[in-house]
ZANU-797836 format. One record per residue (C-alpha): residue number from 0; residue in three letters; chain; x negated, y negated, z negated. Coordinates in Angstrom, 2 decimals, padded with zeros to 5 digits. Each point is the difference from the previous one (the first is absolute). Layout:
REM residues N
+-----+------+------+---------+---------+---------+
: pos : code : unit :      px :      py :      pz :
+-----+------+------+---------+---------+---------+
: NUM :  ALA :    A :       X :       Y :       Z :
...
+-----+------+------+---------+---------+---------+
//
This chain:
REM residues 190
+-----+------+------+---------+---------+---------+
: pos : code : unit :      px :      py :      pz :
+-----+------+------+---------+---------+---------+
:   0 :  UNK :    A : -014.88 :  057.94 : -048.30 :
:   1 :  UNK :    A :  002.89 :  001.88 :  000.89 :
:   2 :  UNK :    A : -000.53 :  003.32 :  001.31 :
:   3 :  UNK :    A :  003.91 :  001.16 : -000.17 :
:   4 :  UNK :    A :  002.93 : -000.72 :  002.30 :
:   5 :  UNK :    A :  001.54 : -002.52 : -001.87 :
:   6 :  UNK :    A :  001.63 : -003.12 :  001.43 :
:   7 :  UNK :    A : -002.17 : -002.94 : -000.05 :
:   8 :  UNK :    A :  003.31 : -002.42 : -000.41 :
:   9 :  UNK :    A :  000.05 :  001.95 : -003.27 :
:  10 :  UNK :    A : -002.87 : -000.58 : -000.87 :
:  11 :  UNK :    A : -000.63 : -003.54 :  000.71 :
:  12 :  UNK :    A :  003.21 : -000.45 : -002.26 :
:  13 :  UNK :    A : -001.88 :  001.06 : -002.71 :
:  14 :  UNK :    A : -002.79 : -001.56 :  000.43 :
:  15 :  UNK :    A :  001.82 : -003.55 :  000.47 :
:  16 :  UNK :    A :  002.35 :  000.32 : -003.00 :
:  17 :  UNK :    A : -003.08 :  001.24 : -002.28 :
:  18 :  UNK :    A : -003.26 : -001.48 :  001.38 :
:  19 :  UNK :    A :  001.13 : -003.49 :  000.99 :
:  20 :  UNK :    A : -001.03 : -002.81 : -002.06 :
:  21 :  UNK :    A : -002.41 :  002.40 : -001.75 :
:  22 :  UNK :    A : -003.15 : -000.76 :  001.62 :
:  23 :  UNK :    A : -000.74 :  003.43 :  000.92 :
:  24 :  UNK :    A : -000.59 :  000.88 :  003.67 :
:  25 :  UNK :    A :  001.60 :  002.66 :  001.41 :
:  26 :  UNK :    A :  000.34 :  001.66 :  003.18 :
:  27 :  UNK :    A :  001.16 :  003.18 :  001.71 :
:  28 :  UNK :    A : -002.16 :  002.19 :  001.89 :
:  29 :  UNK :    A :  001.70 :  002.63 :  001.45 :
:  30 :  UNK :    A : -002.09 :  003.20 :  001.65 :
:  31 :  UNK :    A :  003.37 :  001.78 :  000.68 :
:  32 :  UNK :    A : -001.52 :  003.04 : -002.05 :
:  33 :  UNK :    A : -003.04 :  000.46 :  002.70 :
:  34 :  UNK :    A : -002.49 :  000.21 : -003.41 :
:  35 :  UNK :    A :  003.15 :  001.82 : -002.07 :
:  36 :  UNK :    A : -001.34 : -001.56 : -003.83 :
:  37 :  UNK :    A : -003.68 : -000.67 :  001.47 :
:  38 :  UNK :    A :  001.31 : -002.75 :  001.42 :
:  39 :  UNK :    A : -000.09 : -002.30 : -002.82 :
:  40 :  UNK :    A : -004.10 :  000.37 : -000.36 :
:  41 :  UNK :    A :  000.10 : -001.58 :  004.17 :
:  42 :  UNK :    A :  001.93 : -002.82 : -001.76 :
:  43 :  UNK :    A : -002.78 : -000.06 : -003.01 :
:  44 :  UNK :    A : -002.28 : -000.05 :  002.52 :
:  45 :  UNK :    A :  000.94 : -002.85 :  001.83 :
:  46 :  UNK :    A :  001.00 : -002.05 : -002.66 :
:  47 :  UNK :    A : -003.30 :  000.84 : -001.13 :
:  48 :  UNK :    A : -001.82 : -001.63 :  003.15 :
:  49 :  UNK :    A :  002.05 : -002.89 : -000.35 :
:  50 :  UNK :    A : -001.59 : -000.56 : -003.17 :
:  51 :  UNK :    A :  002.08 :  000.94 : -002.72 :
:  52 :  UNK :    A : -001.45 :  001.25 : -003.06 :
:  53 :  UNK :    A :  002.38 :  002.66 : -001.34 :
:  54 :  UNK :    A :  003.04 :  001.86 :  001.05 :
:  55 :  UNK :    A :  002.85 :  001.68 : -001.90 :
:  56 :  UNK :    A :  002.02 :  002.72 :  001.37 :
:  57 :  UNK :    A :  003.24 :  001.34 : -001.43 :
:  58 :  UNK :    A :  002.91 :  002.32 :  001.55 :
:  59 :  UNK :    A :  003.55 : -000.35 :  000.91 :
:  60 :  UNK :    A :  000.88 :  002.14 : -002.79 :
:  61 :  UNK :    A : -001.17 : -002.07 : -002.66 :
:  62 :  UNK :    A :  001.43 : -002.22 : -001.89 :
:  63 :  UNK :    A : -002.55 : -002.84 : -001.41 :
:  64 :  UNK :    A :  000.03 : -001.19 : -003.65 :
:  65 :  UNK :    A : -000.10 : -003.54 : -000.16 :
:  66 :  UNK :    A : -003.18 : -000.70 : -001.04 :
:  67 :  UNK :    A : -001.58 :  002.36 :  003.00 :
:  68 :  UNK :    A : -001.48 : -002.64 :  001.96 :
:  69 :  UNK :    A : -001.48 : -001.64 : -003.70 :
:  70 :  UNK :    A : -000.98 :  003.11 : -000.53 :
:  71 :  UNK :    A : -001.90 :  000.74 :  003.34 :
:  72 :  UNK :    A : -001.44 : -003.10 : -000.88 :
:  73 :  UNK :    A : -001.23 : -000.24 : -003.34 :
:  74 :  UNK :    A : -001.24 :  003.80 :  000.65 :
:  75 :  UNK :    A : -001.96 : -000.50 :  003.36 :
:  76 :  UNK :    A : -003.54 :  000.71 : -000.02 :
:  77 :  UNK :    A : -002.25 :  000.16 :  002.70 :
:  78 :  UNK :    A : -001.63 :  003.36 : -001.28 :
:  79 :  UNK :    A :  003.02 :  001.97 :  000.14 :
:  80 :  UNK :    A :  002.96 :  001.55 :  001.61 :
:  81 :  UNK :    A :  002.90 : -000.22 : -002.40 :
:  82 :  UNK :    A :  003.14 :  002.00 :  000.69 :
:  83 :  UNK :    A :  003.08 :  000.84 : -002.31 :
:  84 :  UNK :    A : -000.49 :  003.70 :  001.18 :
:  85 :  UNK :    A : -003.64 : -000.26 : -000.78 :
:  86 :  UNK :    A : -000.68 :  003.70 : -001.31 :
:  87 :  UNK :    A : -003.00 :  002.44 : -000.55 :
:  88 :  UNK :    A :  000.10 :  003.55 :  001.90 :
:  89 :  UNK :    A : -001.22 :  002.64 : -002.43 :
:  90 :  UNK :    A : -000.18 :  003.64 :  001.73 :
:  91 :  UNK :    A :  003.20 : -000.53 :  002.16 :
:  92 :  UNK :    A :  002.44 : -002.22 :  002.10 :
:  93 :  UNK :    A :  002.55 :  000.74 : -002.60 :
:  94 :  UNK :    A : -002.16 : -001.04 : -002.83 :
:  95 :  UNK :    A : -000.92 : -002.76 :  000.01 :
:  96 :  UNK :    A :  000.27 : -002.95 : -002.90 :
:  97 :  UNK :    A :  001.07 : -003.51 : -000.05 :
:  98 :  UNK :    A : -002.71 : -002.03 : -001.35 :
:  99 :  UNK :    A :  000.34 : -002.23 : -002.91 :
: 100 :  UNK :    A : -001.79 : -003.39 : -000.50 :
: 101 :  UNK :    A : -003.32 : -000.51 :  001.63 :
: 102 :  UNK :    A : -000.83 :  003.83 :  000.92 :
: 103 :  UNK :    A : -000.96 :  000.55 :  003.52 :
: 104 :  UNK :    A :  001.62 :  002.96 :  001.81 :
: 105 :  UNK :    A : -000.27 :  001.71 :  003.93 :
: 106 :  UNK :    A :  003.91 : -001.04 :  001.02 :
: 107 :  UNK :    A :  001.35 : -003.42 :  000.85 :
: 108 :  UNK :    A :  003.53 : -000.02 :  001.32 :
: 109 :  UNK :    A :  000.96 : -002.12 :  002.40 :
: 110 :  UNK :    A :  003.17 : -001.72 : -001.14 :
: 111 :  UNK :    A : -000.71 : -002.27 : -002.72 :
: 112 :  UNK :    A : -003.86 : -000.46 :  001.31 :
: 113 :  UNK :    A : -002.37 : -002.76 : -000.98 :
: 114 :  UNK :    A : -003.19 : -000.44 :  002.33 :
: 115 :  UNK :    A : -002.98 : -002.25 :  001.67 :
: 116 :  UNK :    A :  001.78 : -000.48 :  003.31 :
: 117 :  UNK :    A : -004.13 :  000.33 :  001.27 :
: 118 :  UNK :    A :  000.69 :  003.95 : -000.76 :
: 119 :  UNK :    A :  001.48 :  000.14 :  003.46 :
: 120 :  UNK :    A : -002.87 : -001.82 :  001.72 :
: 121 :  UNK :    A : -002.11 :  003.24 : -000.18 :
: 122 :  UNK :    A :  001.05 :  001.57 :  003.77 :
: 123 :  UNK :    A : -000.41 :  003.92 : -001.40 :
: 124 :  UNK :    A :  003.34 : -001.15 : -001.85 :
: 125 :  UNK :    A :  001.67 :  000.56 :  003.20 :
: 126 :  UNK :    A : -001.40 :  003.08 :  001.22 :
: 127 :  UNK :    A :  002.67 :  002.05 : -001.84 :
: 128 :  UNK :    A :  001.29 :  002.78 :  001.98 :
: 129 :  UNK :    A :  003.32 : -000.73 :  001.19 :
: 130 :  UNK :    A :  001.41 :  003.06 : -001.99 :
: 131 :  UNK :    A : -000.84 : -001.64 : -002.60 :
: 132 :  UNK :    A :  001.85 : -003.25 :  000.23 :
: 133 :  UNK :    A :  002.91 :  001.20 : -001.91 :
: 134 :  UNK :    A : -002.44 :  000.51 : -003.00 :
: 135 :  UNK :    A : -001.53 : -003.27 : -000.32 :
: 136 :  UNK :    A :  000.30 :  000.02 : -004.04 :
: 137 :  UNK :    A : -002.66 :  003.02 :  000.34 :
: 138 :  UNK :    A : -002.18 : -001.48 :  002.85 :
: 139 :  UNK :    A : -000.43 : -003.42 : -001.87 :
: 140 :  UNK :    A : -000.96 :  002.30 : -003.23 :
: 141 :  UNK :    A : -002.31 :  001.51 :  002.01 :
: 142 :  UNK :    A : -001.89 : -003.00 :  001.64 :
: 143 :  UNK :    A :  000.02 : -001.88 : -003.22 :
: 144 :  UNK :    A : -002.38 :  003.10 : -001.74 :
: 145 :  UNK :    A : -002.09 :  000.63 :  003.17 :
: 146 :  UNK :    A : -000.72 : -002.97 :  001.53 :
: 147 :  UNK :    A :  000.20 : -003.14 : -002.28 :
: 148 :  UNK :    A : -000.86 : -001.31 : -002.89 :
: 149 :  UNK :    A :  003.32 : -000.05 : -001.23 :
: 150 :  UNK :    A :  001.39 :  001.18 : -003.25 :
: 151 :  UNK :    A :  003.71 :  001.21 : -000.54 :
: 152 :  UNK :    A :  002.23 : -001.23 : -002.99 :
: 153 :  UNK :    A :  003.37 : -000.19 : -001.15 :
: 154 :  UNK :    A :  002.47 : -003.26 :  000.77 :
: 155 :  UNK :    A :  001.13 : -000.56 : -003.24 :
: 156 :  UNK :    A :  003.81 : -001.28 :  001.60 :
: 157 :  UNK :    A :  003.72 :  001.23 :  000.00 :
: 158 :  UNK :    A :  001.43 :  001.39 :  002.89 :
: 159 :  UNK :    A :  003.07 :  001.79 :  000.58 :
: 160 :  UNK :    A :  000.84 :  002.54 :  002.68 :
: 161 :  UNK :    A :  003.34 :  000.45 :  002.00 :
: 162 :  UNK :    A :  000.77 :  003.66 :  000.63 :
: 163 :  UNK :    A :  000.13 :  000.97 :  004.11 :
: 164 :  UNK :    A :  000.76 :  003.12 :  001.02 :
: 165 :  UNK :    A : -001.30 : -001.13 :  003.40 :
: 166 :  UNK :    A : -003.64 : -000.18 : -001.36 :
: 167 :  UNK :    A : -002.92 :  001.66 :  001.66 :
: 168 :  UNK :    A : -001.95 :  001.30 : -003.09 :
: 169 :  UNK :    A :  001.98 :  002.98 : -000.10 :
: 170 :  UNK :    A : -001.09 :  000.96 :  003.90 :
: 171 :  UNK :    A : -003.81 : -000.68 : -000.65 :
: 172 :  UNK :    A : -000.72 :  001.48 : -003.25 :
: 173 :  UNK :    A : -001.85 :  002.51 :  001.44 :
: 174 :  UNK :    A : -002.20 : -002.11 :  002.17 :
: 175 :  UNK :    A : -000.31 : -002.08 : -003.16 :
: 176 :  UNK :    A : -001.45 :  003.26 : -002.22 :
: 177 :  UNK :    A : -002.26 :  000.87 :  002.82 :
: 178 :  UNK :    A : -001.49 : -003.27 :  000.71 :
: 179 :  UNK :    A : -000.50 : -000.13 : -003.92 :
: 180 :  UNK :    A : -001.42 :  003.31 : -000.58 :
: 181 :  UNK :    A : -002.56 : -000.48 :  003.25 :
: 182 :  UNK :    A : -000.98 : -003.78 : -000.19 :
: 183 :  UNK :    A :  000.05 : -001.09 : -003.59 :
: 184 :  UNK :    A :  000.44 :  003.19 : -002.37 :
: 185 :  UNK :    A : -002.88 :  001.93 :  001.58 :
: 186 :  UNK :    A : -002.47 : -003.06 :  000.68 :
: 187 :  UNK :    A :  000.30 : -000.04 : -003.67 :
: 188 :  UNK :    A :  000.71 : -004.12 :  000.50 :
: 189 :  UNK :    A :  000.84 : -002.02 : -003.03 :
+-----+------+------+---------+---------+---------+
//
């Protein structure tokens, strides 16, 4: 999905010089940033009713090892939600761990995300409140420990990150801290 204002030409240039030949189908979705970053589970979720079985999701600021999609692959497993950012909150937003090997934690980011596409079948997925579609990372955390059977572990990949000075974490941390402290930290989830 493509929930920024980049040009499509672009992107279909990409997606021709890498993806052709490959076997892999790819598409672009664009919401023209009506969802912000939730947009990607409306993607899941229709991918999801067309019968796919699992979904990956990374970022425009990543760069993929090589071995990422063999990766997703060899690591998929229908029980789970695997992330690279997959972390356990202890006491605080700021504290919180990266897990290690198979230990389960409360926090799956959302670039770098392994998952059962059927996740986004469940319809109280999408009853976020629009404030919080800029937080998706934290409202997928949150379903995932309430409402499904779902456990959270680490994707044991590579990925790099590319620096932007134009990203949005920096203007939502505080929304992030609060959603934290009120919907995962003091449920006492995970």
């Amino acid at each position: 999905s493509n929930n920024a204002e980049n040009k499509d030409a672009k992107l279909v240039g990409y997606l021709n010089k890498y993806g052709n030949g490959l076997g892999i189908n790819v598409g672009i979705k664009n919401y023209h940033n009506q969802y912000k970053m939730f947009s990607r589970f409306y993607l899941a979720k229709e991918l999801a009713e067309q019968g796919y079985e699992r979904v990956i999701f990374v970022d425009d600021d990543q760069v993929l090892s090589p071995s990422f999609i063999q990766d997703c692959y060899d690591q998929y497993d229908d029980r789970y939600v695997k992330s690279f950012y997959a972390h356990k909150f202890e006491d605080d937003y700021w504290k919180k761990v990266r897990l290690v090997g198979n230990e389960e934690g409360n926090y799956a980011g959302g670039g770098g995300l392994l998952c059962p596409a059927s996740l986004f079948l469940d319809e109280r997925f999408f009853d976020v409140p629009e404030e919080y579609y800029i937080i998706d990372d934290l409202w997928l955390s949150y379903f995932i420990l309430c409402y499904t059977k779902y456990k959270i572990r680490l994707l044991d990949t590579e990925i790099q990150f590319i620096y932007d000075d134009k990203a949005t974490f920096p203007s939502i941390i505080e929304l992030k801290r609060e959603f934290c402290d009120q919907y995962i930290l003091k449920r006492n989830i995970g």
